[in-house]
N, C-alpha and C positions, 0 to 999 in steps of 0.2 A: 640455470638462472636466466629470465629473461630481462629484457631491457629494460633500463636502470628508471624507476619511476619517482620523483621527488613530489612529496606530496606538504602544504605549508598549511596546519593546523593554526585558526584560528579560532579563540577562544579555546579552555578547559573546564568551562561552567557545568557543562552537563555531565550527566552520572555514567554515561556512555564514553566520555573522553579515553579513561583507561582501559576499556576492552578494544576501540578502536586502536589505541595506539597501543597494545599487545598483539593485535592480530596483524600490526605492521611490522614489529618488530620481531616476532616469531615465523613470519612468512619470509621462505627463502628464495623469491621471485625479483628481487631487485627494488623490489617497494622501500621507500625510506620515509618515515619523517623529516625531513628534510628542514623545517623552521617551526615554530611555535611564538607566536603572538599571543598576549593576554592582556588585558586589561588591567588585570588584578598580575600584579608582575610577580607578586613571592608566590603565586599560586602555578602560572604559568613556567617559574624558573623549577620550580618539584619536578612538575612533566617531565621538562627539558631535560635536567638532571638526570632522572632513573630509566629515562627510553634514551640517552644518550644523542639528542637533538641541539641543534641551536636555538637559544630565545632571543627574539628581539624585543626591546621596548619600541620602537620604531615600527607602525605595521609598514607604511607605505616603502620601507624596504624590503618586506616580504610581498609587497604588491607589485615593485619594478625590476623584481629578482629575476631574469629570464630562465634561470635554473628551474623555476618553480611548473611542475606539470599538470597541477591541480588543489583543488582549495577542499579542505574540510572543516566546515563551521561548526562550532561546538558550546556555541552563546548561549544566554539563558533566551528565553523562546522571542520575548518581546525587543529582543537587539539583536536580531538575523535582517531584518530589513536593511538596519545602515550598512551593515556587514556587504546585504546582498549587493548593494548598489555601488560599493565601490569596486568586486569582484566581476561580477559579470560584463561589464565594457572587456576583461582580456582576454575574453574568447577561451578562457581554458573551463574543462568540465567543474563541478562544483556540486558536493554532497555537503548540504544542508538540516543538519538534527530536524527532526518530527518536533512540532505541527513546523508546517513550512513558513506560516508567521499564523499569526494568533485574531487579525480580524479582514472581515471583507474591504475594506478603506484599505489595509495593506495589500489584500490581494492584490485591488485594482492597480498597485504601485509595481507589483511583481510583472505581472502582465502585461503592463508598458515595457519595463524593462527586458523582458522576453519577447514581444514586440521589435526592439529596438537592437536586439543584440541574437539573434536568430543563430547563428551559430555555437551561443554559449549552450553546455548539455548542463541540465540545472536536476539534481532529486533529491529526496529525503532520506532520513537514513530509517526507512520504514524495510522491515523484512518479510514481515507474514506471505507477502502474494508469491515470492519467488522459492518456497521449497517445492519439494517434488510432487508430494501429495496433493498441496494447493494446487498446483499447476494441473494435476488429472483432475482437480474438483472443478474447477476453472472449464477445464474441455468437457467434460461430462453436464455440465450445465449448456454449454454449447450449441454440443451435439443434442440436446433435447433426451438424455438417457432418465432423466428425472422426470421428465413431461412437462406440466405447466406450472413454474416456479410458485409457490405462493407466499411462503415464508422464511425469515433468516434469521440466526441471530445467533452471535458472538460475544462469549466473555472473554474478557482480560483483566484479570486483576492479581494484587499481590497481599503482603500484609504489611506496605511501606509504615503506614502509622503506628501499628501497632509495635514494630520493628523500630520505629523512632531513626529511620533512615536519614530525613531530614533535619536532624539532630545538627551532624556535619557542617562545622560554617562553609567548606567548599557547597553543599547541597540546599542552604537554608533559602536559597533563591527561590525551590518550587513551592514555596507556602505564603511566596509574598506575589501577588495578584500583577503589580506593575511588573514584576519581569518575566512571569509566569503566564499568564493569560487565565489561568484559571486551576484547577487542582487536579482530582483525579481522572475526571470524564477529560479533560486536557490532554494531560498526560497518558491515559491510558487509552481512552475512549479512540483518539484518534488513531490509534493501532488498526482498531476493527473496522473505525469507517473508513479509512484507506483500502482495507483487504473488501469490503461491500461495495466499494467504487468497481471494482477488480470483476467484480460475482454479478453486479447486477447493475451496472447502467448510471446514468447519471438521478439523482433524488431531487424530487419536490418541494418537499414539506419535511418538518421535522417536530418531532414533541421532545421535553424531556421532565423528570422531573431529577432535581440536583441539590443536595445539602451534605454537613458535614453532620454526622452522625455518629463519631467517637468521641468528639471535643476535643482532641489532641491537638490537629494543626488547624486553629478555628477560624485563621483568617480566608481557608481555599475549604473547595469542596473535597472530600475523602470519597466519595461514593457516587455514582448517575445510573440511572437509565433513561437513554435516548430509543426515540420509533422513530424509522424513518422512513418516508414514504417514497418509492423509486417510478420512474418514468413509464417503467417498464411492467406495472401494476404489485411489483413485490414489496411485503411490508418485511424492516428489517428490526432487530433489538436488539441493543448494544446493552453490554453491563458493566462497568468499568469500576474499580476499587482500588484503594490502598488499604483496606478491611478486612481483606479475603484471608480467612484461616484454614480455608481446606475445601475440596470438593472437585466439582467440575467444574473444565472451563473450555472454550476454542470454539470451533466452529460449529452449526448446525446449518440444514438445506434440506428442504419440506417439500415435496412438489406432488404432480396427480401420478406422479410410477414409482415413489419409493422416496426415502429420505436419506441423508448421509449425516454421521454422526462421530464421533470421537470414542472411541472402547478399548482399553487396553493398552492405551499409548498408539493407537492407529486409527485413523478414519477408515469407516465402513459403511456400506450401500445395503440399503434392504428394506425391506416393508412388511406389514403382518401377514403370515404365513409362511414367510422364508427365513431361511435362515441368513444373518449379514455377512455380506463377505467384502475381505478386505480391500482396499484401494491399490491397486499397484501404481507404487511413484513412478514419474515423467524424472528425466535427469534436473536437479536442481539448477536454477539461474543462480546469477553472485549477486548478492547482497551487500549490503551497506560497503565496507573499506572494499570488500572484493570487487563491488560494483565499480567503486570508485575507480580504482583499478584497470578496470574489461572496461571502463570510457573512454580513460587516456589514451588504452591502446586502442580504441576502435574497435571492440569485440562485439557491442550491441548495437542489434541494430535503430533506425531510427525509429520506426514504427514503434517495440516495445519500449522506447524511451518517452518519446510523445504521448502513446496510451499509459503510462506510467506517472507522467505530468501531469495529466489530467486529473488521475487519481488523487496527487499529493493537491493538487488545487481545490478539487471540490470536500476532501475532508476537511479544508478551511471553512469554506461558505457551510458547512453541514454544521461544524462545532459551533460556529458562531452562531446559526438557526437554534441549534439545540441551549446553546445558553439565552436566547432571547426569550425562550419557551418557556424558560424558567422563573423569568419577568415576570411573564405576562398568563404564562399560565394555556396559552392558547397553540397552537398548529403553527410553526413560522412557516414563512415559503425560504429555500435557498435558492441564495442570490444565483438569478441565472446571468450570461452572457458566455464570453468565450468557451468557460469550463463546459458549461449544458452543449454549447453549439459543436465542440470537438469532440465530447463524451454521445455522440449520439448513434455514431457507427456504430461505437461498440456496444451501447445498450441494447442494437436494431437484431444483436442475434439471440438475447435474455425474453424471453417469450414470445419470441416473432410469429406472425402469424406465416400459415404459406402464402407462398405470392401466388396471386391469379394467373390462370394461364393466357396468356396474352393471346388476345381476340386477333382477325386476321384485319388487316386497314384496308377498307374500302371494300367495295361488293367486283368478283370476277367479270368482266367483257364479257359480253355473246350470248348464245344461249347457251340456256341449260339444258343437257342432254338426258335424255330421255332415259327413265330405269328401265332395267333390263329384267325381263320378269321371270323372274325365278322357271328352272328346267322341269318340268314333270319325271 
């Protein structure tokens, strides 16, 4: 067992609350739930009860608790902001439910705060980019093994509405728009553009189009497709649902040496004339509670923390671009500033040109000696 980790859930809004707090308490590494705060106190007291936790009605006693070695927010999307701002001043790490708040005005609030509080480690509880196979698709884009990227695009979807998931008064929150930010391209969509921050750079522009198309949950969207235009000259397309009854879904990656694709339950590499062959995974990074986890103790480092931020930041200013698209019908640009300016390292390796070979500065002293003409 390792060293003893308390970790103090706030909120149990989200539909994730009980898998993270099963993988805490089925993990025999010293991790605990350690306190639970809710809003909603009968809902928060269930938690507490069945994972064997304390609940406070009181958070700012779960805020001045020095026991406490990290935070896990589990709010409905549009009240992670107040959350954020009273968390992050105590310098402990902090895992934050996906989208990381819901518009660019909150961004720019995140970003002060992270501005302000430089040592707090701040992510989402986003997983796609860190299994093993992402991880070789990731370097294989890299390394230029695909050629010159041109294309992407990721579904994720489920058959929530169909399934009447949101049925649940604990879950009826993602159908109502004020706490939700929006429906399924929200909910789902930011999966994929998180993992495309990851693949390809920071994005320009965005299109989408977005409506509910079951009439089931008719005040949020069930359905989107988002394009999005990346820095780095690759176009990407997101398909996000609560509608999806069956088929294909995950990643694709298009380029001038072969494409990578999803077959058989494995990504595969090939192109016409060959035959695909499969991806061999990179060891897996830790995800959501496991992440949470590897921060406390200091196991990541900063680098894939920072380019991991960047990530959860600009699939804000993306979603937000792709619902204004939906207004207006037209191309949005996303909000550029810090997100664009610290995403740009990593775009510089997503179809980089080669660098020129650096000329020599200034002309040599003296003369120049005379060629020596060839022997007979």
């Amino acid at each position: 067992m390792g060293k003893p980790v308390n970790i103090a859930v706030l909120s149990t809004a989200h539909i994730h609350t009980k898998s993270f707090l099963e993988n805490i308490s089925k993990t025999d590494d010293g991790r605990k739930a350690y306190a639970i705060w809710d809003d909603q106190a009968d809902r928060g007291r269930r938690y507490a009860q069945q994972f064997g936790s304390t609940f406070f009605v009181d958070i700012k006693q779960v805020l001045r608790d020095p026991a406490v070695d990290g935070f896990l927010i589990c709010a409905e999307n549009t009240r992670h902001l107040p959350l954020l701002k009273q968390v992050m001043a105590l310098g402990k790490p902090v895992l934050c439910e996906k989208p990381l708040v819901t518009t660019v005005s909150e961004l720019k609030q995140v970003q002060r705060l992270l501005a302000a509080h430089r040592k707090t480690t701040l992510f989402c509880g986003y997983f796609q980019p860190f299994g093993g196979q992402m991880l070789a698709i990731k370097q294989m884009i890299r390394d230029g093994k695909l050629g010159r990227i041109t294309h992407v695009r990721f579904r994720n979807a489920h058959h929530a509405a169909y399934g009447h998931w949101f049925d649940n008064p604990d879950l009826q929150w993602f159908t109502q728009p004020k706490l939700s930010g929006g429906g399924a391209l929200m909910d789902m969509g930011a999966h994929a553009v998180h993992l495309l921050a990851h693949l390809c750079g920071p994005a320009k522009r965005a299109w989408a189009v977005v409506a509910n198309r079951s009439g089931i949950y008719k005040t949020v969207d069930d359905h989107g497709i988002a394009q999005i235009e990346y820095a780095s000259g690759v176009l990407g397309t997101v398909e996000a649902a609560w509608i999806h009854q069956g088929g294909p879904g995950g990643l694709e990656v298009h380029g001038s040496e072969g494409a990578i694709w999803q077959q058989g339950g494995t990504y595969v590499f090939g192109k016409p004339g060959q035959d695909a062959q499969p991806i061999t995974a990179l060891p897996d990074k830790p995800k959501t509670v496991d992440r949470l986890v590897a921060a406390i103790r200091g196991e990541l480092t900063a680098a894939e923390l920072a380019e991991d931020l960047v990530a959860c930041q600009q699939a804000v200013a993306v979603m937000a671009a792709a619902y204004a698209a939906k207004t207006t019908g037209k191309w949005m640009p996303v909000a550029k500033g810090p997100v664009a300016a610290k995403a740009k390292k990593s775009a510089a390796t997503v179809n980089a040109k080669p660098t020129a070979q650096a000329k020599p500065k200034g002309k040599s002293k003296g003369k120049t000696k005379a060629k020596t003409k060839p022997k007979k």
